[in-house]
N, C-alpha and C positions, 0 to 999 in steps of 0.2 A: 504494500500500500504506500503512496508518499504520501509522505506528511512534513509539514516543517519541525525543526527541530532547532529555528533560531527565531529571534525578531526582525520584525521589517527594518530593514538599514543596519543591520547591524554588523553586517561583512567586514573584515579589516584586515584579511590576507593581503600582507606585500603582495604576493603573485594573481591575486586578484584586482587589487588597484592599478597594478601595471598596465592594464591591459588597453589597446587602442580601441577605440570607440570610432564610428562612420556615420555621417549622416551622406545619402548618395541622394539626388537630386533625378527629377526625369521629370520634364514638362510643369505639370504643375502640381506634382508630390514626390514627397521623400520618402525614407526607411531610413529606422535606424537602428544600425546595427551594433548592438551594444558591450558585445564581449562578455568578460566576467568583470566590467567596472561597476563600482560603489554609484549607489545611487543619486548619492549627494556632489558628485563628481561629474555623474551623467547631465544631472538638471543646470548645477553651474556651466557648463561647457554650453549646453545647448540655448539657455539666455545668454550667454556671452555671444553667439554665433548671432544671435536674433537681432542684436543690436548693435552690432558690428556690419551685417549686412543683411540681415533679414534670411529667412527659411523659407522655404516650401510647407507648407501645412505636413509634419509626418501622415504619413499614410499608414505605414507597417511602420510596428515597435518590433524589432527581434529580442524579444525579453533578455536583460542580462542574467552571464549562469545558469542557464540551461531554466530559468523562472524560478531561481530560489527565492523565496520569501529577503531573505538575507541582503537581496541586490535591490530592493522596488522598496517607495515609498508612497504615501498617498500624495505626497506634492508631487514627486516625479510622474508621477499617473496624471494629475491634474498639470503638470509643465509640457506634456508630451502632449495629450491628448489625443491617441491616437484610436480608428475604429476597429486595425486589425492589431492582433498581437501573434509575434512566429513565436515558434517555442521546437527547440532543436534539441532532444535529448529521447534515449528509449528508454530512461527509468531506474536504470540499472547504476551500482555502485552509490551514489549519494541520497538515491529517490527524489528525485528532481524529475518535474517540479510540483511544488508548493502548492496544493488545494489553496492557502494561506495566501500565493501570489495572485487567483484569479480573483479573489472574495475583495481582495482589496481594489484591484480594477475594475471589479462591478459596483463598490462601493462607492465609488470615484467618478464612474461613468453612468448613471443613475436612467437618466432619462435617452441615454443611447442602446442600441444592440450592441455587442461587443464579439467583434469575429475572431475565432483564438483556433489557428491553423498548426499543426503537427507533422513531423516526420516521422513517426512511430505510431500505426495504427492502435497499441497496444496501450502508450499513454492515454492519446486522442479519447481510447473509450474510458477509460479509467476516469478521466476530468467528466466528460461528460456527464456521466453517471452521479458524483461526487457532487457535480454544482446543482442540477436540479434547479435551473431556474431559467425563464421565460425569455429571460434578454439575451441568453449566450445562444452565439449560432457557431457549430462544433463547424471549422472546415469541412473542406472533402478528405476523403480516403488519402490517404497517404500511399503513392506508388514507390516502385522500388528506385525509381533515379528520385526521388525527393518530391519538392515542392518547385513549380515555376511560379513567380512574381510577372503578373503582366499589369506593368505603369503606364500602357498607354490607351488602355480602356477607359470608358468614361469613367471615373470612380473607380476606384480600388478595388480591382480582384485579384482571387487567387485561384490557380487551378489544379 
C-alpha cells in the first residue's frame, strides 16, 4: 500500500535538493518538471521566473519525487496551479507516491477536476481506488513506451 511516512515539505536530502528543476514552454503552456526538488525551492524559483519574464500558465506538474508527500506543499499547489499532474514511479522500494500528495492537491484545487496521469498501471489503480472522489479524473492506461505529452492541442492533453 503507499502511504506517506513524512510531512508535506519536509524533505531535506542534500541529494534531493540538488536536483534540476525545468519549466519547458510550447505555445501557450508549460510543464514542469520537477525532479526530487524541495518544495519551497520549486515555488521560489518558479515566482522568480514569473517576474523576471513571465511563464506560460503550467499545464502539467510532473510531481517532484516520484509525489512524495515530503516534496508538495499546499502553497506550491496553489503557486503552480496546475490541471494535470504526471506522477513517474511503479510503487516499489519507497511506496511512492503519497495518497497524502493527491489529498493535498485536491484540497488546493477545490473547484477544479484535477487530471493525475501515471506510468505504472498498477499505481494509477491503487490512487484511484484510494481517493474516491468526484473531481479526480484517473488518466488513460499506461502503455509500455510510457506517456506522450501533446502541447499543441487545444488544452492540455495526454494520451
Amino acid at each position: 500500500m503507499l502511504g506517506a511516512r513524512s510531512e508535506p515539505g519536509s524533505d531535506s536530502s542534500p541529494t534531493n535538493g540538488s536536483s534540476i528543476v525545468l519549466v519547458v514552454e510550447f505555445e501557450k503552456t508549460a510543464v514542469l518538471l520537477a525532479g526530487d526538488a524541495f518544495a519551497e525551492d520549486i515555488q521560489t524559483s518558479l515566482s522568480q521566473l514569473r517576474a523576471l519574464r513571465g511563464v506560460a500558465p503550467i499545464g502539467f506538474f510532473k510531481l517532484s519525487h516520484h509525489g512524495c508527500v515530503a516534496n508538495i506543499t499546499e502553497s506550491l499547489v496553489a503557486c503552480v496551479a496546475a490541471p494535470h499532474y504526471l506522477i513517474s514511479t511503479n510503487g516499489a522500494g519507497h511506496n511512492h507516491p503519497d495518497v497524502a500528495t493527491f489529498k493535498i492537491i485536491l484540497n488546493n484545487r477545490r473547484s477544479q477536476t484535477c487530471f493525475f496521469h501515471f506510468n505504472y498501471e498498477s499505481v494509477r489503480e491503487t490512487i484511484r481506488v484510494a481517493l474516491n472522489d468526484d473531481r479526480v479524473n484517473i488518466g488513460s492506461v499506461p502503455t509500455e513506451s510510457g506517456m506522450q505529452l501533446d502541447l499543441s492541442m487545444p488544452g492540455p492533453q495526454v494520451s
